[in-house]
PDB file of N, CA, C and O in Angstrom:
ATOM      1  N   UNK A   1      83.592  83.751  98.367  1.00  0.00           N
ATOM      2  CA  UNK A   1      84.331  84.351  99.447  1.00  0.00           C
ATOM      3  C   UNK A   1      84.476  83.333 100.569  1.00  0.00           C
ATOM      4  O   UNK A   1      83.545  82.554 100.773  1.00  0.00           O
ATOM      5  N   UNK A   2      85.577  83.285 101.308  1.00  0.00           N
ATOM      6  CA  UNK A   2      85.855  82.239 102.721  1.00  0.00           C
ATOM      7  C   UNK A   2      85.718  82.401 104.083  1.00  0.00           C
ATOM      8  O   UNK A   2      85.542  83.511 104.585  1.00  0.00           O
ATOM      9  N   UNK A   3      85.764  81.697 104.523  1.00  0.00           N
ATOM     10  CA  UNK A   3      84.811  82.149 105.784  1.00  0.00           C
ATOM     11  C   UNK A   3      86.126  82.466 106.385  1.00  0.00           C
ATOM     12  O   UNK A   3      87.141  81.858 106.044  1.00  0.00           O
ATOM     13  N   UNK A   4      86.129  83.656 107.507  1.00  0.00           N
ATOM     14  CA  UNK A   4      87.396  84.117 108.195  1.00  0.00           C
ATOM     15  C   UNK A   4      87.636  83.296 109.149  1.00  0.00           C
ATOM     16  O   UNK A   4      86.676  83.322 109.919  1.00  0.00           O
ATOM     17  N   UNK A   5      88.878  82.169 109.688  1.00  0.00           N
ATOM     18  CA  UNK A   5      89.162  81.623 110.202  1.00  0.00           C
ATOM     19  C   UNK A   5      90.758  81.920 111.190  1.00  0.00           C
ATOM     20  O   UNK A   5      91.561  81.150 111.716  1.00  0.00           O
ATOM     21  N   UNK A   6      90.677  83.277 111.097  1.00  0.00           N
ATOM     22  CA  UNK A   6      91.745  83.499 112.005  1.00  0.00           C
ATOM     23  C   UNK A   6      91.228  84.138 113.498  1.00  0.00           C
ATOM     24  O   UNK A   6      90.059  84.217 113.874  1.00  0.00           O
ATOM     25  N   UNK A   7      92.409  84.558 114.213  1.00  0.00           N
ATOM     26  CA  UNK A   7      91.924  84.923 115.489  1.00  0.00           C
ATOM     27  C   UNK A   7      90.507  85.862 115.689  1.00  0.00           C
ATOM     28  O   UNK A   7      90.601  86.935 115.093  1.00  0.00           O
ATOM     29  N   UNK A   8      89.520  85.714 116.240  1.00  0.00           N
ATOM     30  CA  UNK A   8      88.069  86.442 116.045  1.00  0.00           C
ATOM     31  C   UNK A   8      88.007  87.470 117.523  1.00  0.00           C
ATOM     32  O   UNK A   8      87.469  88.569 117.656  1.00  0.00           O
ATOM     33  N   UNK A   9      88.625  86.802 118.339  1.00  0.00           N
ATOM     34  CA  UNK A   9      88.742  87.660 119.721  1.00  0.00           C
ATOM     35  C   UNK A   9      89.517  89.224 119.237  1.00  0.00           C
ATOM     36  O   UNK A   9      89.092  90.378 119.266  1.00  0.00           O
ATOM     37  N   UNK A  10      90.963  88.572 118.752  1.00  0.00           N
ATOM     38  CA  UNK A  10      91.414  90.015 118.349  1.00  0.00           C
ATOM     39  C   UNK A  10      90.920  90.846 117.469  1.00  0.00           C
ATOM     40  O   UNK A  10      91.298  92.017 117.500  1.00  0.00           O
ATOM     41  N   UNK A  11      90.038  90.443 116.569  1.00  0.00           N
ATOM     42  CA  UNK A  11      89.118  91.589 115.906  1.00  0.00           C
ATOM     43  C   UNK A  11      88.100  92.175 117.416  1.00  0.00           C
ATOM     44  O   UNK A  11      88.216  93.239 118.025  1.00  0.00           O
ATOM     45  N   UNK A  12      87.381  91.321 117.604  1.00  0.00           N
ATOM     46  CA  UNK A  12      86.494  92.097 118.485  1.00  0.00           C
ATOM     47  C   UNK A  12      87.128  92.988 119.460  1.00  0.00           C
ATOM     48  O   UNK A  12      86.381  93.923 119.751  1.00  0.00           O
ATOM     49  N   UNK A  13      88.559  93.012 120.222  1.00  0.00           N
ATOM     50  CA  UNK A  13      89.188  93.395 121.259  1.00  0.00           C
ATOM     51  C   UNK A  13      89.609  94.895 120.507  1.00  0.00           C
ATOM     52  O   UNK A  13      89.584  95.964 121.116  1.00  0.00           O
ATOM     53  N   UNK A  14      89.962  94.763 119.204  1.00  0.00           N
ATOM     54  CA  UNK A  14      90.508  96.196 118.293  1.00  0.00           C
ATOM     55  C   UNK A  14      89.444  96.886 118.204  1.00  0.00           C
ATOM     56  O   UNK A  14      89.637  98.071 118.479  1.00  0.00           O
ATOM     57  N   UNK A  15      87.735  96.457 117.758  1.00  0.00           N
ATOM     58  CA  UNK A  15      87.153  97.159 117.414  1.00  0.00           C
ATOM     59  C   UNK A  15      86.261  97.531 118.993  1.00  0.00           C
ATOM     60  O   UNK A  15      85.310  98.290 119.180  1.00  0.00           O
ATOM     61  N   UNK A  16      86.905  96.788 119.814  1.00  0.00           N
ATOM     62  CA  UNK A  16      86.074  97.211 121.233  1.00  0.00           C
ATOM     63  C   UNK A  16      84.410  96.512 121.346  1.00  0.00           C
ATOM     64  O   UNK A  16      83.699  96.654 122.340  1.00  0.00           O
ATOM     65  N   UNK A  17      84.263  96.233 120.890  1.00  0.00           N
ATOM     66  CA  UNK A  17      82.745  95.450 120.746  1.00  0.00           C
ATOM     67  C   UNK A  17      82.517  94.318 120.456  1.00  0.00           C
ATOM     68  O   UNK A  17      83.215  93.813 119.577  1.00  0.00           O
ATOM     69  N   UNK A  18      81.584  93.618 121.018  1.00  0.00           N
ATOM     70  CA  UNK A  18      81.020  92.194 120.221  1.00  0.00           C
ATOM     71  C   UNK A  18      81.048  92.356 118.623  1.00  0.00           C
ATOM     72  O   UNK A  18      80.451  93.303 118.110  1.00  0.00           O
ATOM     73  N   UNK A  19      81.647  91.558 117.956  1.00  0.00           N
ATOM     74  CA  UNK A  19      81.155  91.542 116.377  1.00  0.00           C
ATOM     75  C   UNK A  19      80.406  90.279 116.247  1.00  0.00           C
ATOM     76  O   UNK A  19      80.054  89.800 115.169  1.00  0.00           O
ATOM     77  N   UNK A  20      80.167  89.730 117.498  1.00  0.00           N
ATOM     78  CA  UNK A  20      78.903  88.373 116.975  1.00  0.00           C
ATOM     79  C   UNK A  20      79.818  87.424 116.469  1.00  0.00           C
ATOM     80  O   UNK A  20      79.172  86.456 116.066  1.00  0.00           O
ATOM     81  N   UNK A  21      81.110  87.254 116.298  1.00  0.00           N
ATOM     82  CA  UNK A  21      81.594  85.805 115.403  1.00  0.00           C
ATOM     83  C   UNK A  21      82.031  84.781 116.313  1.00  0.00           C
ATOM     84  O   UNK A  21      82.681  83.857 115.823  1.00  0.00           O
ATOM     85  N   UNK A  22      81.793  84.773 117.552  1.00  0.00           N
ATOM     86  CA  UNK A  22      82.030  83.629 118.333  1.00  0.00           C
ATOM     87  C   UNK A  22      80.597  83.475 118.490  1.00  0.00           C
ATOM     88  O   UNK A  22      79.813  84.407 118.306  1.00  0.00           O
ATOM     89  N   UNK A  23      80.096  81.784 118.980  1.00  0.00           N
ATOM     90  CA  UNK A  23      79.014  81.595 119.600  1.00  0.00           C
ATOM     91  C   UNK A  23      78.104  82.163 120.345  1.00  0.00           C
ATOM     92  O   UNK A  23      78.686  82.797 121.226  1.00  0.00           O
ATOM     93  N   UNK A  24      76.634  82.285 120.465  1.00  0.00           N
ATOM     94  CA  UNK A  24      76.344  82.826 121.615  1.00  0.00           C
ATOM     95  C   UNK A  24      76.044  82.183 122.959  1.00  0.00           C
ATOM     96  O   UNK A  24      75.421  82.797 123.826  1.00  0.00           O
ATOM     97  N   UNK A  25      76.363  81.292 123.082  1.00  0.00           N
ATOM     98  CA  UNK A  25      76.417  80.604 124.122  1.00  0.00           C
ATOM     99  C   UNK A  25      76.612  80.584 125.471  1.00  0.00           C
ATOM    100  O   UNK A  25      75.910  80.238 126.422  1.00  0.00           O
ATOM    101  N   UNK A  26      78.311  81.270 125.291  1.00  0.00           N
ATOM    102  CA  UNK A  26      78.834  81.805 126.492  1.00  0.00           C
ATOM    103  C   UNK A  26      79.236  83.470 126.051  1.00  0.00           C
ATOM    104  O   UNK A  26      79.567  84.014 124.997  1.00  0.00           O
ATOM    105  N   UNK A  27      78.978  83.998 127.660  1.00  0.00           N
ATOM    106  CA  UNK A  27      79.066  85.731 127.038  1.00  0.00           C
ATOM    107  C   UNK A  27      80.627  85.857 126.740  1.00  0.00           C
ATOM    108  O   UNK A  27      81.440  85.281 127.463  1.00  0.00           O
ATOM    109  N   UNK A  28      80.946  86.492 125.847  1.00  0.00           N
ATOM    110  CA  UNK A  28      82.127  87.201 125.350  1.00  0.00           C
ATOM    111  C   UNK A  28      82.902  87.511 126.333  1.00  0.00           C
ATOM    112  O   UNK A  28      84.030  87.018 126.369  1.00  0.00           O
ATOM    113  N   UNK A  29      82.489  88.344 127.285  1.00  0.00           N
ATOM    114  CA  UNK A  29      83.232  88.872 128.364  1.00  0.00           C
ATOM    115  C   UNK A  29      84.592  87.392 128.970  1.00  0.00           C
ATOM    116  O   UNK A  29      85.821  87.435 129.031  1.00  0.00           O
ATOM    117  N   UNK A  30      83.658  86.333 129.285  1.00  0.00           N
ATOM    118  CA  UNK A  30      84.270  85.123 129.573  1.00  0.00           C
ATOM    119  C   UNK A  30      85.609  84.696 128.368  1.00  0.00           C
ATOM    120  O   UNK A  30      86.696  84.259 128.745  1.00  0.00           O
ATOM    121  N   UNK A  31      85.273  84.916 126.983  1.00  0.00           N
ATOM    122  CA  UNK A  31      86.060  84.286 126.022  1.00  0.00           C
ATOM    123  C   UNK A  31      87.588  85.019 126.026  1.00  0.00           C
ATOM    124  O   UNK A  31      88.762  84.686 126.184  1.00  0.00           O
ATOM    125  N   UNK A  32      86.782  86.258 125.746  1.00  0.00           N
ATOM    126  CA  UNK A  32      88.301  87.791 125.522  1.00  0.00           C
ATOM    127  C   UNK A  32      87.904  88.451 126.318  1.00  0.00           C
ATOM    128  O   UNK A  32      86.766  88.628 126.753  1.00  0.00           O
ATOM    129  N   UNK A  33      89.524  89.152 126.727  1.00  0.00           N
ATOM    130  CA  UNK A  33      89.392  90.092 127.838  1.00  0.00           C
ATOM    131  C   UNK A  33      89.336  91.500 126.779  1.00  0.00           C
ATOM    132  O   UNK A  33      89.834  91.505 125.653  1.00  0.00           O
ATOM    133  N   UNK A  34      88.739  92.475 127.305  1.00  0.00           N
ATOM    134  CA  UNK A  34      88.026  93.810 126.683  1.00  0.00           C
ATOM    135  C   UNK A  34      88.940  94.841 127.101  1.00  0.00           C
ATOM    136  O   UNK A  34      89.087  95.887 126.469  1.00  0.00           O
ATOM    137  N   UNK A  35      89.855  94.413 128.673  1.00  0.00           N
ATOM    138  CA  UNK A  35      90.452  95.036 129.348  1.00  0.00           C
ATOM    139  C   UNK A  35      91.856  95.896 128.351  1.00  0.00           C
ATOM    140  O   UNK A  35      92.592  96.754 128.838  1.00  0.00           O
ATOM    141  N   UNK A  36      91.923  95.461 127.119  1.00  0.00           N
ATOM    142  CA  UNK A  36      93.026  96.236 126.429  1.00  0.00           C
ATOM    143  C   UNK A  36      93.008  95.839 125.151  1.00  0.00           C
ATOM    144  O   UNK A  36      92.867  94.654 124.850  1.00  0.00           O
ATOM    145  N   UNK A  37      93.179  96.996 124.093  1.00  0.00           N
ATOM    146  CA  UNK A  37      93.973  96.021 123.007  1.00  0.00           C
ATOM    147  C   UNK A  37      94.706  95.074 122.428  1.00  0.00           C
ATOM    148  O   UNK A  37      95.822  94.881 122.912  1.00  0.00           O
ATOM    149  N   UNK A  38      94.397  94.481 121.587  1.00  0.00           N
ATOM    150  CA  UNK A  38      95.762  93.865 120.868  1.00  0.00           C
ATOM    151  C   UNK A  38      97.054  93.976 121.040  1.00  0.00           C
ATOM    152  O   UNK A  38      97.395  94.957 120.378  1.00  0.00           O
ATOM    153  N   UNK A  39      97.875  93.561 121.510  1.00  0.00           N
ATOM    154  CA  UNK A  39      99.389  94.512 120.769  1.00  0.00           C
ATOM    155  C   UNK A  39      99.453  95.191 121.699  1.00  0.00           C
ATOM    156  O   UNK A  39     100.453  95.865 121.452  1.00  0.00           O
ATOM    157  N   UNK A  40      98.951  95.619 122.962  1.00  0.00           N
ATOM    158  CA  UNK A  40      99.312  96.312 123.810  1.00  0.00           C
ATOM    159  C   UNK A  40     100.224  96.182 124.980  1.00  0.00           C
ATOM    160  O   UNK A  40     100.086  95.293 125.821  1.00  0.00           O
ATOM    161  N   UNK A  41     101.179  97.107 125.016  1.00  0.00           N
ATOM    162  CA  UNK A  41     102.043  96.963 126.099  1.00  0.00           C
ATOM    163  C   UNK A  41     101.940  98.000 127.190  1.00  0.00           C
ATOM    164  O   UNK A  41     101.214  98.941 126.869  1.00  0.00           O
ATOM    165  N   UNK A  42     102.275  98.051 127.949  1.00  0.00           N
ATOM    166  CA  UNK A  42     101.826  98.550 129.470  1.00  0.00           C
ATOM    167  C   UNK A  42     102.471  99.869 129.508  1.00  0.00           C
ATOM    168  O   UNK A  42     101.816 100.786 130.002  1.00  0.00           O
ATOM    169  N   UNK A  43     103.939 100.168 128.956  1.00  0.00           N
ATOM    170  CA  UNK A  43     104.486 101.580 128.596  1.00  0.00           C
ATOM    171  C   UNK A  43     104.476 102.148 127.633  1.00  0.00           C
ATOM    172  O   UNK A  43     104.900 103.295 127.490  1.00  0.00           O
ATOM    173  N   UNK A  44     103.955 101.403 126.727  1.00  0.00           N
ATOM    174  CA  UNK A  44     104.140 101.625 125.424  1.00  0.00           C
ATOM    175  C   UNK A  44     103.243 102.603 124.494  1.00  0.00           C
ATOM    176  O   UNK A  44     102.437 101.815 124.001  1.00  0.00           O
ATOM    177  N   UNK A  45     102.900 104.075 123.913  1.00  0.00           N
ATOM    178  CA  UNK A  45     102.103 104.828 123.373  1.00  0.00           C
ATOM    179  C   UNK A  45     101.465 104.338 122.225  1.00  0.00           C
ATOM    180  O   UNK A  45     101.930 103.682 121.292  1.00  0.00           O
ATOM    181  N   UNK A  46     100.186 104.804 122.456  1.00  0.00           N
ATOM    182  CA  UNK A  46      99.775 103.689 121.126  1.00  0.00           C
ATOM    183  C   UNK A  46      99.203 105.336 119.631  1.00  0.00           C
ATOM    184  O   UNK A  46      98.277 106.098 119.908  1.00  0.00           O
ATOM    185  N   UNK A  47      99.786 105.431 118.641  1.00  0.00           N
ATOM    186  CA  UNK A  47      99.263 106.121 118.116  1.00  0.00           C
ATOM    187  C   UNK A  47      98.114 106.419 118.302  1.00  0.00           C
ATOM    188  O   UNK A  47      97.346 105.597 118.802  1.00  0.00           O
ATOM    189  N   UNK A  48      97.578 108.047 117.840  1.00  0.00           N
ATOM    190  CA  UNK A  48      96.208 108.479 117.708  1.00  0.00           C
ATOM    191  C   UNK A  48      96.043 107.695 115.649  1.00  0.00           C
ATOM    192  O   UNK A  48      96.699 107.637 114.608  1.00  0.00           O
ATOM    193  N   UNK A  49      94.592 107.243 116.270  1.00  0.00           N
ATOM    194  CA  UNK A  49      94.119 106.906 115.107  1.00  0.00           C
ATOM    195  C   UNK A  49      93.122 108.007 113.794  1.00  0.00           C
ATOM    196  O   UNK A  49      92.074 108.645 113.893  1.00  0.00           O
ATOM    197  N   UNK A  50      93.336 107.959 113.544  1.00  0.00           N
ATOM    198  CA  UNK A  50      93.005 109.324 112.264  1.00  0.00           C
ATOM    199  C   UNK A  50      91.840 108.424 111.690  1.00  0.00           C
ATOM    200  O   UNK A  50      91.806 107.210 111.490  1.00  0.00           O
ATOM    201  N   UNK A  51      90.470 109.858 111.402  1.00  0.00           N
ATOM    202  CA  UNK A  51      89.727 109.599 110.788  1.00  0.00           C
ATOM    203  C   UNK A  51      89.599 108.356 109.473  1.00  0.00           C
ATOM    204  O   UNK A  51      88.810 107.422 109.615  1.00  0.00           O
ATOM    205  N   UNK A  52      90.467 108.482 108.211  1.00  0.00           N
ATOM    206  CA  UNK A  52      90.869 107.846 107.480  1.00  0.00           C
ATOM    207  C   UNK A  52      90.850 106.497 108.156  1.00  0.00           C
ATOM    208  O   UNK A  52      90.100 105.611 107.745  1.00  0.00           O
ATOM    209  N   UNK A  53      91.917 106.266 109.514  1.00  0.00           N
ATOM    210  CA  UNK A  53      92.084 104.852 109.785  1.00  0.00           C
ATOM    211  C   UNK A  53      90.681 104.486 110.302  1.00  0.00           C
ATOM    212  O   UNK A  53      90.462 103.322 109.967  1.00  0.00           O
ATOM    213  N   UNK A  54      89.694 104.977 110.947  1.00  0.00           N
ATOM    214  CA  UNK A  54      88.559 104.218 111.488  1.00  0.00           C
ATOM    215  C   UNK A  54      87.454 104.117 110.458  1.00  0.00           C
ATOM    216  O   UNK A  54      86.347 103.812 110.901  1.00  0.00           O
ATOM    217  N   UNK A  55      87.569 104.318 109.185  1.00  0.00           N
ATOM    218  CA  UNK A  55      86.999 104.409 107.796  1.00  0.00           C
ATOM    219  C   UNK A  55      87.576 102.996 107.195  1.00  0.00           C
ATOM    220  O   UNK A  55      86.843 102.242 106.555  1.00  0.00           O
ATOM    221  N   UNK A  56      88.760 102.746 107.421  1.00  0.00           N
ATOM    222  CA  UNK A  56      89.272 101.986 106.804  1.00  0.00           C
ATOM    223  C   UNK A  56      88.688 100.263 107.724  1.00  0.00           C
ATOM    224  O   UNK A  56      88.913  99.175 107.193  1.00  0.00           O
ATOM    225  N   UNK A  57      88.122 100.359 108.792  1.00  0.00           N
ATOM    226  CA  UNK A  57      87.926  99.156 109.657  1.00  0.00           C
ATOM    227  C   UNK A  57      86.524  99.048 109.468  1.00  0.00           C
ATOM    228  O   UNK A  57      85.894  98.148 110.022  1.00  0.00           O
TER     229      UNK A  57
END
């Protein structure tokens, strides 16, 4: 299996939490902002996420 080498902030920012895959060095807070999702736009509704989908992450 390969080690995941794509964006690591936007996982942590979707799932709302530290997932530990950046360094610990400097706190997270500093790296990604927490302040919003991914993909988020300022007017924009973001679906309700369904059981199924938070099973699936």
């Amino acid at each position: 299996m390969a080690r995941y080498r794509g964006p690591t902030c936007k996982l942590a920012r979707r799932a709302g939490t530290d997932l530990f895959l950046k360094s610990p060095v400097r706190p997270l807070d500093s790296k990604c902002k927490f302040d919003r999702p991914p993909g988020f736009k300022a007017g924009a509704r973001r679906p309700r996420v369904t059981v199924y989908g938070t099973q699936l992450r």
